[in-house]
C-alpha positions in Angstrom: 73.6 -40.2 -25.0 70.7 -40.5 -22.7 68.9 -37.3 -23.3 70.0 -37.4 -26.7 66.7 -36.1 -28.7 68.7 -37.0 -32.2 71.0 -39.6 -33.3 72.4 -39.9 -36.0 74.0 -43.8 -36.8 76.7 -44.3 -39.4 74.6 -42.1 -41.9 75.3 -42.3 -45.5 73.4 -40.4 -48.3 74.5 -40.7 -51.6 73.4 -38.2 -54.5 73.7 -40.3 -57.8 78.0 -41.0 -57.7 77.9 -37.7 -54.9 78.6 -38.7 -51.1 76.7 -35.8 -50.0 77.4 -36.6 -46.0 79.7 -40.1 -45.1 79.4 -42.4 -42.2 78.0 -39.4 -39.4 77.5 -40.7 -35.9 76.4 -38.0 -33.1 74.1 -37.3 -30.7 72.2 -33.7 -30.0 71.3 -33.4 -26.6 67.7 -31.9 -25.9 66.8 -28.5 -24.7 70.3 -26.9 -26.3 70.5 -24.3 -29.5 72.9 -26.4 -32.1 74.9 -24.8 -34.8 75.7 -26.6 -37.7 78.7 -25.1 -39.7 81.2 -26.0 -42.6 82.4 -24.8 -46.0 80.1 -24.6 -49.0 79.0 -28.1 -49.8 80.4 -29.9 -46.6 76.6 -31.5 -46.0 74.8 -29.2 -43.5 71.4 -29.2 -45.6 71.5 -32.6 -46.7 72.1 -33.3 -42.8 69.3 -31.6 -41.7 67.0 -33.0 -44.4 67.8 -36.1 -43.2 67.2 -34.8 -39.9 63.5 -33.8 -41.0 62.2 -37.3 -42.6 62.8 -35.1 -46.0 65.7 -37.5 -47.0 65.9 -41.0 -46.5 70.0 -42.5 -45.9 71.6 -44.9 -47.7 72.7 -46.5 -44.9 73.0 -45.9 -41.5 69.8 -44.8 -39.1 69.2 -41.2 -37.6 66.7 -41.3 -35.0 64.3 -38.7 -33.3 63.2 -39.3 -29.6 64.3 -43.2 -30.0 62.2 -43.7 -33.0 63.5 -44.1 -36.4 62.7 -40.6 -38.6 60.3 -40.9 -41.7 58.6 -38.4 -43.4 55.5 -38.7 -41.2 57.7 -37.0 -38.1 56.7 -33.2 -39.6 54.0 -33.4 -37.3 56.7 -33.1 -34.5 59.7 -31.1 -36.3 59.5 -27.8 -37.8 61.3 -27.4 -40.6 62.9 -23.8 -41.8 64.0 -24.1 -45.4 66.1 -21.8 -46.8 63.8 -21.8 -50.2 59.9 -22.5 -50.4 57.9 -22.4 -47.9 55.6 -19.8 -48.5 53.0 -19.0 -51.2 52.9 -15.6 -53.4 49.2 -15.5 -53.8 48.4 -15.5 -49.8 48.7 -12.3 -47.5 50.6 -12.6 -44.8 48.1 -13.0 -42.3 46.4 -15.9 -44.9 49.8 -17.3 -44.8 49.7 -17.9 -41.4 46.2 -19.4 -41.0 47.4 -21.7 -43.5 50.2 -23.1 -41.2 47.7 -23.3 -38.2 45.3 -25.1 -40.3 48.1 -27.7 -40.9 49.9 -27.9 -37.4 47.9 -28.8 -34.7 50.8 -27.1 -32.5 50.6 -24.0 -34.3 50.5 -21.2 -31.6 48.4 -18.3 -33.5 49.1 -16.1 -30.2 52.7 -16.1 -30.9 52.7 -15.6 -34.4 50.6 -12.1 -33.9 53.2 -11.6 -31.1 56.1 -12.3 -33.6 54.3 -10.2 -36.7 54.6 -7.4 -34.6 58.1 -8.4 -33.5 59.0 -8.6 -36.4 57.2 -5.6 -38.1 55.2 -7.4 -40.5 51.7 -6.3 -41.9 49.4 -9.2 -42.1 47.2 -7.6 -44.4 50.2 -7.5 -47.0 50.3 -10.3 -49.9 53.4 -12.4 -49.9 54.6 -12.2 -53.5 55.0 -8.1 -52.4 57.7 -8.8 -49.5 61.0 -8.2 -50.1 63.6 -11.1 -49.5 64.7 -9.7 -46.2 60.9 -10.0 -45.0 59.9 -12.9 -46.6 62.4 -14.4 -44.2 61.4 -12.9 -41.7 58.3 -14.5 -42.3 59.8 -18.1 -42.8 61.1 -17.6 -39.2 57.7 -16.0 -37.8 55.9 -19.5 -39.4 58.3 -22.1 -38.3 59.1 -21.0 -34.6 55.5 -20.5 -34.1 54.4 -24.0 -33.8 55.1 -25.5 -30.4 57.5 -29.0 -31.9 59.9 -30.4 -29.9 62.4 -30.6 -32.4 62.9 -27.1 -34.1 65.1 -27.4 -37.4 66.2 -24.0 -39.6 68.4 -24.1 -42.2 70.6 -20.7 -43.3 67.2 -18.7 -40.9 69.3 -15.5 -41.4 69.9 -15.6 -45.3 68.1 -12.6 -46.8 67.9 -10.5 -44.2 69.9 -6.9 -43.7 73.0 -7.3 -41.7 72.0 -4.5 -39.5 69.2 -6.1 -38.0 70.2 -9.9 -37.7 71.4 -9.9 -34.3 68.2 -8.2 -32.9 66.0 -10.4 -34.7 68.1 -13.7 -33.2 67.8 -12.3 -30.1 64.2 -11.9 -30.7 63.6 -15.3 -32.1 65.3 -17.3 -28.9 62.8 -15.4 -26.8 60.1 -17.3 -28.3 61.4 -20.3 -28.5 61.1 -23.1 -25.1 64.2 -24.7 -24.0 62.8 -26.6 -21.4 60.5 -28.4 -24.2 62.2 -27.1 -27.4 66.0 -28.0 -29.1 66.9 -25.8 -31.8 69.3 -27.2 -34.6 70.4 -24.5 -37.4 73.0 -24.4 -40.3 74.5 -20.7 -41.1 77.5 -19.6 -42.5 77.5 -16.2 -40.2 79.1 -18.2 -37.4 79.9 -14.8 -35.6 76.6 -13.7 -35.8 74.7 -16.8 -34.2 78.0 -17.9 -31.6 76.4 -16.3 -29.0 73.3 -18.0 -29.3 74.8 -21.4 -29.9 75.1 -24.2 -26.9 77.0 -26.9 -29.4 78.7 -26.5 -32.8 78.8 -29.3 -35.1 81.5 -29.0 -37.6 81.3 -30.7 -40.7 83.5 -30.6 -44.2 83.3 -32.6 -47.2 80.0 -34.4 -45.7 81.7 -35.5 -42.8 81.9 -35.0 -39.1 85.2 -33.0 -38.5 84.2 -32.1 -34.3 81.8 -31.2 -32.6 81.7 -29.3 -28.7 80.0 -27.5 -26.2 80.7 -23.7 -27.4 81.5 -22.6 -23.5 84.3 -25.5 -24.0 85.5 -24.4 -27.2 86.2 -21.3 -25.4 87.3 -22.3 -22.5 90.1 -24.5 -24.2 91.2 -22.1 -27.2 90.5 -18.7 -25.2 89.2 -18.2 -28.5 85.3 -18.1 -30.5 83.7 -21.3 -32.9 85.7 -19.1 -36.4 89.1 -19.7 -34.5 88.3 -23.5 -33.7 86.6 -24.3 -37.1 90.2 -23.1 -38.4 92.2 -25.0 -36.7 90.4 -27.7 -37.1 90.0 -27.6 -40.9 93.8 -27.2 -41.1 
């Protein structure tokens, strides 16, 4: 794919005598919001660890802009864990100059602009927030910096059901499509559909489909749950 801002080459990544993800080949196109989905243990971390520089294959090459990915590319990918990231002993607002003191494309206007969004007090210590807002804070961190590549992995675990789909809307607001791709993993599929521009589908760490979302519909008359059925039949 010529705009492709990801590849992924027959990827292999073995865990000890655990295939974690077998033999994936795609591309991700740049400036589109991809959803990566799958049962429990299909590979969608290890994929986007691999993604990141934080996991090396086996075999295989994935690729980020052309350029083979090593640890060294977190200076242009930002990475949302779903655990870590954040330290107990900071405040919020500490927190926060710590990321900008490590990114140079941290943008401290749009983390105050998501604090508030997001109705977080800087001047409260970390190890205080509750889960819900300690993910909250993840997301305010990692969509703050201005990387190309923006990679966030289960963003909505932790946080109450009632406000999830205010807060995605929220978080695409702040995020650049004409300069930014977003890749996440979730298991609320129904939740992030209307966000997403491509769904990857994987199971048993490999590549089961993958579409353009308004072609998924447009084909089934149905949403990404119906097709992620019939496909895992």
């Amino acid at each position: 794919m010529e705009n492709a801002i990801v590849s992924f080459q027959n990827v292999s990544k073995r865990y000890q005598l655990k295939d974690a993800v077998q033999h994936l080949s795609f591309d991700l196109p740049a400036g589109t919001v991809v959803g990566f989905i799958g049962p429990n243990g299909s590979g969608k971390t290890t994929t986007l660890k691999l993604m990141t520089g934080l996991l090396r294959p086996n075999s295989g090459q994935v690729l980020f802009q052309n350029n083979r990915v090593q640890r060294m590319m977190a200076e242009h990918i930002a990475y949302l864990s779903d655990t870590g990231a954040v330290y107990g002993f900071y405040t919020v607002r500490q927190m926060v100059n710590y990321y900008a003191g490590i990114y140079r494309d941290f943008d401290r206007d749009k983390a105050a602009a998501m604090l508030e969004f997001m109705q977080l007090d800087g001047t409260q210590p970390v190890r205080t927030l509750s889960k819900g807002n300690e993910g909250r804070l993840k997301i305010v961190l990692a969509v703050s910096r201005r990387a190309p590549l923006l990679v966030m992995d289960e963003p909505l675990s932790g946080l109450d059901p009632l406000v999830r789909g205010s807060i995605l809307t929220g978080l695409i607001s702040f995020i650049d499509l004409d300069f930014q791709t977003v890749v996440l993993s979730t298991h609320e599929v129904h939740e992030v559909e209307p966000l997403l521009d491509m769904a990857v589908l994987l199971d048993h760490g490999e590549l089961r489909a993958m579409d353009y979302t308004d072609h998924i519909r447009e084909t089934l008359g149905g949403g990404i749950l119906e097709w992620m059925k019939q496909t895992l039949v």
